[in-house]
C-alpha positions as a Markdown table, in Angstrom:
| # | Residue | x | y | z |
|---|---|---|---|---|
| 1 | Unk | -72.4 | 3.9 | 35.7 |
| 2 | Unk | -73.8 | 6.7 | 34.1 |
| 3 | Unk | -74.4 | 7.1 | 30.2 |
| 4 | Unk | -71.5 | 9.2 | 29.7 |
| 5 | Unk | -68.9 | 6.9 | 30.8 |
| 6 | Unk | -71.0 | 4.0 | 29.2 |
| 7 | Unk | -70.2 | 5.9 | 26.2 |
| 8 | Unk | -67.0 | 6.8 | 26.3 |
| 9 | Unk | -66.2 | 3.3 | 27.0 |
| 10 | Unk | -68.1 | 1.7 | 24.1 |
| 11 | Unk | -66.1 | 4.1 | 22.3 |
| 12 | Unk | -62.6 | 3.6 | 23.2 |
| 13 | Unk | -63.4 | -0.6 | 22.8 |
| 14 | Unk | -64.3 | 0.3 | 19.5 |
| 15 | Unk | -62.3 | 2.6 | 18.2 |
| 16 | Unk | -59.1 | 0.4 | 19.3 |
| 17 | Unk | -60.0 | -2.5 | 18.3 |
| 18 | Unk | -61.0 | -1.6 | 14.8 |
| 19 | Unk | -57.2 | 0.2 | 14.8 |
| 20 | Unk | -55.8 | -3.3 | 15.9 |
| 21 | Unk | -57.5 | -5.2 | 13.2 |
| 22 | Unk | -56.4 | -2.0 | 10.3 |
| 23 | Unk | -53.3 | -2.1 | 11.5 |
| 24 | Unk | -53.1 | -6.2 | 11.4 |
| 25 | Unk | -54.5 | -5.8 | 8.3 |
| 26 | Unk | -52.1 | -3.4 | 7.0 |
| 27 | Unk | -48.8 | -5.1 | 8.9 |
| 28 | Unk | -50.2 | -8.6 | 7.4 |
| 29 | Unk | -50.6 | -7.5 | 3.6 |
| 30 | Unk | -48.0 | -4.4 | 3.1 |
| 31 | Unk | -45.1 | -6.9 | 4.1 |
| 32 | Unk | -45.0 | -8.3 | 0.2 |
| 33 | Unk | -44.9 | -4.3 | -1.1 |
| 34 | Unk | -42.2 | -3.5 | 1.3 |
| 35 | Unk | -40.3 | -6.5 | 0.6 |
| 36 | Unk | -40.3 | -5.7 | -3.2 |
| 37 | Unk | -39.9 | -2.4 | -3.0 |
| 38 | Unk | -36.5 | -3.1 | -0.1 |
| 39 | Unk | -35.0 | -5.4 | -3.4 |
| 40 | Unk | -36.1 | -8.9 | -1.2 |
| 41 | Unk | -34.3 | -7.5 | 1.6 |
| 42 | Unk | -36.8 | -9.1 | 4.2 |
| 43 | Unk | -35.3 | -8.1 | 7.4 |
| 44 | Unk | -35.2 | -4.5 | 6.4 |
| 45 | Unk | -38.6 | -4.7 | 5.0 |
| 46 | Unk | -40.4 | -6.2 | 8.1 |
| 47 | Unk | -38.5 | -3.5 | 10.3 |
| 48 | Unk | -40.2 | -0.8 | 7.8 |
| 49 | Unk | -43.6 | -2.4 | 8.9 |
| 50 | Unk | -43.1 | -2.7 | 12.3 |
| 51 | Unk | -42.2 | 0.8 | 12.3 |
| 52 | Unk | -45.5 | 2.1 | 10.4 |
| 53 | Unk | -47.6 | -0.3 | 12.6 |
| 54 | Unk | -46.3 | 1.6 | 15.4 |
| 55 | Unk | -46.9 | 5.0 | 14.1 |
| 56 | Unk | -50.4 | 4.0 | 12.7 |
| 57 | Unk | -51.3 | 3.3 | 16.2 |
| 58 | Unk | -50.1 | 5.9 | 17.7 |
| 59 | Unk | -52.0 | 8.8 | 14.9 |
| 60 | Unk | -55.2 | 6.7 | 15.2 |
| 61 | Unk | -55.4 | 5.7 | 19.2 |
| 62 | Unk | -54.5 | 9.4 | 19.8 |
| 63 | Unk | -56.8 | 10.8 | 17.7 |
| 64 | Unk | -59.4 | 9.0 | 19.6 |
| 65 | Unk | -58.4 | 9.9 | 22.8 |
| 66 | Unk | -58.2 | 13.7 | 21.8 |
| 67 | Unk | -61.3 | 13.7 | 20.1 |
| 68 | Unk | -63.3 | 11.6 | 23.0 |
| 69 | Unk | -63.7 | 15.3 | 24.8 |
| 70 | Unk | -65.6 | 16.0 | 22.2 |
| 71 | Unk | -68.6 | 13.7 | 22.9 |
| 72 | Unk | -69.8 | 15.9 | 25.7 |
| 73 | Unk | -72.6 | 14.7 | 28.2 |
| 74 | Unk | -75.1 | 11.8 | 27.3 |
| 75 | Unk | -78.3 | 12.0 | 28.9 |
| 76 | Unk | -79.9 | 8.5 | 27.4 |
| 77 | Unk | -79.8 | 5.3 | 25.8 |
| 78 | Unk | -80.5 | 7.0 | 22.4 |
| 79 | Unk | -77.7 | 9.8 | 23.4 |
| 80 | Unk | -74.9 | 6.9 | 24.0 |
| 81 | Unk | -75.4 | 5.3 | 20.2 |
| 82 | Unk | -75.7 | 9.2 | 18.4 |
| 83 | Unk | -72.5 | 9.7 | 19.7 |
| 84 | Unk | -70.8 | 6.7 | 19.1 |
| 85 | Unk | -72.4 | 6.4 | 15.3 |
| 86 | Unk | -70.6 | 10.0 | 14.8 |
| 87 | Unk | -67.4 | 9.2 | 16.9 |
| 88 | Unk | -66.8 | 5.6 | 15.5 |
| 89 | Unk | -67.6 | 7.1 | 12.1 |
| 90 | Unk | -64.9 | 9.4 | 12.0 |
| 91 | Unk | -62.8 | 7.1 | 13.0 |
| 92 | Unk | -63.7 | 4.5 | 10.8 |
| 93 | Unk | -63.4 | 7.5 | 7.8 |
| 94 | Unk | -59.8 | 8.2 | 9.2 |
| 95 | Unk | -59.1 | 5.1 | 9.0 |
| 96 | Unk | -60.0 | 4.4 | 5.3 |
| 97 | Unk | -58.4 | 7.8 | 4.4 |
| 98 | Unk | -55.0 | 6.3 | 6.3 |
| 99 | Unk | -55.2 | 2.8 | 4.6 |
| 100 | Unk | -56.1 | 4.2 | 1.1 |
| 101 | Unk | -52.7 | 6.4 | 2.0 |
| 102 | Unk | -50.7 | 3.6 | 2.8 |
| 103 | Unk | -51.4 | 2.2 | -0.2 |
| 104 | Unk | -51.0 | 4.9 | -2.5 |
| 105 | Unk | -47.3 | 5.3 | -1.0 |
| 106 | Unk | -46.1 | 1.4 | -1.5 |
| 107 | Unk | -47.2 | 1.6 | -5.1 |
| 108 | Unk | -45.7 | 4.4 | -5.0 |
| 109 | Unk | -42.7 | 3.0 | -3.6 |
| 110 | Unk | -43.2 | -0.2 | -6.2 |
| 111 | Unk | -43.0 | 1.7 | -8.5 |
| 112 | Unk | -39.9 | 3.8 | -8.3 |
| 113 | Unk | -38.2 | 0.8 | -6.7 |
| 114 | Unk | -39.4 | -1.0 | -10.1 |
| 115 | Unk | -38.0 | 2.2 | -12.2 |
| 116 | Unk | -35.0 | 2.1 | -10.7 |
| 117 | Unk | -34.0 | -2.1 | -11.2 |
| 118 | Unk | -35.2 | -1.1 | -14.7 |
């Protein structure tokens, strides 16, 4: 196996697994917000979730396989973790970027839904 595919393997691993564990994260702890915000109506509210779990993966796994063309040849050991510390980065940055998002729409969510029982 050469370094390139070592790489590019290392990457992918990575880069889905840390979307799993966001996304579990996110599925786990944004069912009380979307409950609230759907007036107790669970059902609804854990459809909501399922449905942003599902588009979460697919932004974030496809954004890492469109950007692993981007990694280019790796000639070395030292090659193989330069490129994964920059690809794994961005995707751990596009990550925090798409949680901090999610949450800045259930408050906002909360907070209309709160407005609007008020």
């Amino acid at each position: 196996m050469n370094y390139t595919v070592l790489a590019y393997t290392a990457y992918l691993m990575l880069t889905i697994g840390l979307t799993m564990w966001v996304a579990h994260t996110l599925f786990k702890n944004g069912q009380v917000f979307l409950v609230e915000i759907f007036g107790g109506q669970e059902e609804l509210a854990s459809s909501v979730n399922r449905l942003l779990v599902v588009g979460f993966y697919l932004i974030n796994i496809g954004y890492a396989v469109y950007t692993l063309e981007s990694m280019g040849a790796v000639a070395n050991t030292v090659q193989v973790f330069k490129e994964l510390s920059r690809s794994v980065g961005s995707i751990i940055l596009i990550l925090g970027g798409m949680h901090f998002l999610n949450l800045f729409i259930f408050f906002e969510l909360r907070k209309r839904a709160k407005n609007r029982l008020a």
